[in-house]
Structure formats: C-alpha cells, structure tokens
C-alpha positions as a Markdown table, in Angstrom:
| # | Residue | x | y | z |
|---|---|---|---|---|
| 1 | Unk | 79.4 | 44.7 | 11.7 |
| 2 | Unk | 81.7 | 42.7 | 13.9 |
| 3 | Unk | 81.7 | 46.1 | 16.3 |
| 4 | Unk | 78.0 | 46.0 | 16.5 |
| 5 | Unk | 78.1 | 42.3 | 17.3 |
| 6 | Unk | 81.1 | 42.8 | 20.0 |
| 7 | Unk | 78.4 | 45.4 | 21.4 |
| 8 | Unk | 75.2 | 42.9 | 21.5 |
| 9 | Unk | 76.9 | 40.7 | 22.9 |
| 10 | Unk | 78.4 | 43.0 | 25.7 |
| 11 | Unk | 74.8 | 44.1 | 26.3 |
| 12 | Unk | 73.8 | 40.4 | 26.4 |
| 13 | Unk | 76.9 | 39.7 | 29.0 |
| 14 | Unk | 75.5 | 43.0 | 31.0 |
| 15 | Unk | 72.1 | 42.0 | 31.5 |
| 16 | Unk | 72.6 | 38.6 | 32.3 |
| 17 | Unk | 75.4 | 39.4 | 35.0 |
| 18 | Unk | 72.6 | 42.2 | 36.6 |
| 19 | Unk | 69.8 | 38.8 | 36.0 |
| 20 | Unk | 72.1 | 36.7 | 37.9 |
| 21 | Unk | 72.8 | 39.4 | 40.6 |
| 22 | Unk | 69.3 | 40.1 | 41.3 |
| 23 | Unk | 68.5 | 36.6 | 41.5 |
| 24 | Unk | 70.9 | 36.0 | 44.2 |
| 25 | Unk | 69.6 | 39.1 | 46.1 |
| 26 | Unk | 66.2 | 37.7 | 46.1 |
| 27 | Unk | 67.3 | 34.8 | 47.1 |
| 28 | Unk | 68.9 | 35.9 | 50.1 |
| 29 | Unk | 65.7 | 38.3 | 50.7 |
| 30 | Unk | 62.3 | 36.5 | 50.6 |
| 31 | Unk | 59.5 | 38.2 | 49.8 |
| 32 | Unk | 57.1 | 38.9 | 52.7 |
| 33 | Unk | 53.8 | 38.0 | 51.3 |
| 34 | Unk | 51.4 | 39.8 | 54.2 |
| 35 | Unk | 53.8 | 43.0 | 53.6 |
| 36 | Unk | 53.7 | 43.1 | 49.7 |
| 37 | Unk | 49.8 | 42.7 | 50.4 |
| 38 | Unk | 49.9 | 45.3 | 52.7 |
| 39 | Unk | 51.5 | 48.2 | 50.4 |
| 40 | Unk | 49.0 | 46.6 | 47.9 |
| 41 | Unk | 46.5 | 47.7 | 49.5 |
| 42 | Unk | 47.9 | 51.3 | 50.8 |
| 43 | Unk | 48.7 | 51.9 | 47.1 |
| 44 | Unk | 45.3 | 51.2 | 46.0 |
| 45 | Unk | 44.1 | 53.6 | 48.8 |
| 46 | Unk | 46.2 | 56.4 | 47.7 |
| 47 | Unk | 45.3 | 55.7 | 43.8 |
| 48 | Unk | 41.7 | 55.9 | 44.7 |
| 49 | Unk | 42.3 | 59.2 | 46.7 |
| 50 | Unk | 43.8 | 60.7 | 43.8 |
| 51 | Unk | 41.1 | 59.9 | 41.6 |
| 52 | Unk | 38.5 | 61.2 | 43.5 |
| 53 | Unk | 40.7 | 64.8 | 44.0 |
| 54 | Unk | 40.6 | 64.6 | 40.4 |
| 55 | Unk | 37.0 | 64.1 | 39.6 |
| 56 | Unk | 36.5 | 67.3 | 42.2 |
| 57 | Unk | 38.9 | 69.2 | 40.7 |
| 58 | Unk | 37.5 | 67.9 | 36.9 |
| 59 | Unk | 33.8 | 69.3 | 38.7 |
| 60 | Unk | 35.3 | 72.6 | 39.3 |
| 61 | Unk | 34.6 | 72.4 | 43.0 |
| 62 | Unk | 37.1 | 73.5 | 45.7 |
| 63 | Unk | 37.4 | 71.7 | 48.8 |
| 64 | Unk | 36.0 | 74.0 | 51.0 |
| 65 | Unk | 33.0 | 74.0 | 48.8 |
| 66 | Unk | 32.5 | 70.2 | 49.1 |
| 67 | Unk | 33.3 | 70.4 | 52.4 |
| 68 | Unk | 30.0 | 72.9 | 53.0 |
| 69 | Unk | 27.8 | 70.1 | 50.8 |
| 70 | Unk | 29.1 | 67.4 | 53.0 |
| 71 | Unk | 28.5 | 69.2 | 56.3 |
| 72 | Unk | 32.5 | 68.4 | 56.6 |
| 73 | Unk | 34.9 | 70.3 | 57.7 |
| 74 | Unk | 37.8 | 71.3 | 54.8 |
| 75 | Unk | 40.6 | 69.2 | 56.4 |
| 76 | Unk | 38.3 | 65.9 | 56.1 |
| 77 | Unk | 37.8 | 66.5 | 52.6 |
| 78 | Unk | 41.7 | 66.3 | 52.2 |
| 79 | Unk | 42.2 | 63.9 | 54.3 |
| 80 | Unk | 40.0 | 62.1 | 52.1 |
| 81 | Unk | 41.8 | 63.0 | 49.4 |
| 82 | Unk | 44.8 | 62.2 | 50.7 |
| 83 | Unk | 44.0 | 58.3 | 51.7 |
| 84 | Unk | 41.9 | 58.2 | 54.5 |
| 85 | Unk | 39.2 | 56.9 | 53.1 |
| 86 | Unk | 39.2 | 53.3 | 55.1 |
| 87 | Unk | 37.8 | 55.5 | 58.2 |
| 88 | Unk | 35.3 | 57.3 | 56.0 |
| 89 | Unk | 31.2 | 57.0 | 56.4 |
| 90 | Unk | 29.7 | 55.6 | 53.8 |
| 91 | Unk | 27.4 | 58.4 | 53.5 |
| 92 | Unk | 29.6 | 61.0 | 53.7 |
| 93 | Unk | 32.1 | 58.9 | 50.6 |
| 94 | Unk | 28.1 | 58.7 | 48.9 |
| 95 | Unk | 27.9 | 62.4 | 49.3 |
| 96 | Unk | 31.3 | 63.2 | 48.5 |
| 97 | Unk | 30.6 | 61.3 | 44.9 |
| 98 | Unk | 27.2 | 62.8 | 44.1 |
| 99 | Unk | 29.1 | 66.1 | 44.9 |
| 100 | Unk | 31.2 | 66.3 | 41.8 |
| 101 | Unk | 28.6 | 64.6 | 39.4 |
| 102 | Unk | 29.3 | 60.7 | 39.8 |
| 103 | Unk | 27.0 | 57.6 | 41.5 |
| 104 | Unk | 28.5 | 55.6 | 43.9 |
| 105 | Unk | 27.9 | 51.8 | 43.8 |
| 106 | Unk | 29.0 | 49.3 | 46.3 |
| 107 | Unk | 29.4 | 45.7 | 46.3 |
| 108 | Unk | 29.4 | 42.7 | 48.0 |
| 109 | Unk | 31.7 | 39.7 | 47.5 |
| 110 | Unk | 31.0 | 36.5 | 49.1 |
| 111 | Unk | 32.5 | 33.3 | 47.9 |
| 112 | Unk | 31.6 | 33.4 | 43.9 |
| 113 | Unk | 28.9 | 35.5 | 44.2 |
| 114 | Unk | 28.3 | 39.3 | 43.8 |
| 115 | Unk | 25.5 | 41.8 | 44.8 |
C-alpha cells in the first residue's frame, strides 16, 4: 500500500511540475488571438472538405463523374475536396450537394437574427 501511495504521489509531483512548466511557457508565449482564429477557420474548411468527399464517396460517385454533372473539370472537384471551397460558386457547391443525394441550405446571420 505505502508503494502504491509513494507512486500517486510521484504521479501527482509529475504532473504538477509539467502544469507548472507549461504555465510558464505560456506565459512567455501569448496567444495570438487573430492567428488561433485564423487556423480556426482553415480547420473548419478542411473538416467541411472532408465531409463532403465522404458524402461522394458514401453516394458511390467518383470525381470524374461529379465533375461531368457539375460541368467541372475533375481537378476542381478535388480541389473542392481538398479545402477550396471559400473560392467556390454557390451554384456549383448547390450542385455539387444535390450530386450525391443531399440539399444545400444557406443562411444569413445578422446581429440576432437568422434567415
């Protein structure tokens, strides 16, 4: 018993030192709000990529076969894919859903209110 305490409390002793050490690294490296925001934002991009590869892929459609129902070439469907999707039409991103089964909805935020 007095082993599995003297371990505990090592543990204990452990974590705290690597608490205390990232603490002090923090505080010597402030976190850049706009950049955290801006790998927000790239890693939302990327998730939504992926999930729309997967809804193709789920539809059993290659992409040169979306491609030919967007009237796209097969390169812009990955691109898509791959996070491009800030430069994409709306149409084409409305086509691109319809394609593989889905309905795309967009909204508008402004202030409180949503439409």
């Amino acid at each position: 018993a007095d082993n599995l305490l003297d371990e505990h409390i090592g543990k204990q002793k452990r974590r705290n030192l690597m608490t205390k050490n990232l603490e002090h690294m923090l505080a010597g490296r402030p976190v850049n709000r706009e950049v955290v925001e801006e790998h927000k934002k790239r890693m939302l991009t990327e998730v939504r990529s992926y999930r729309l590869r997967e809804l193709r892929e789920a539809s059993d459609v290659t992409q040169v076969e979306l491609a030919s129902r967007l009237n796209v070439s097969q390169n812009r469907v990955s691109r898509i894919e791959h996070g491009d999707i800030e430069r994409t039409q709306l149409d084409t991103l409305r086509k691109y859903v319809e394609a593989v089964g889905d309905e795309l909805r967009v909204e508008v935020e402004i202030g409180d209110e949503r439409f």
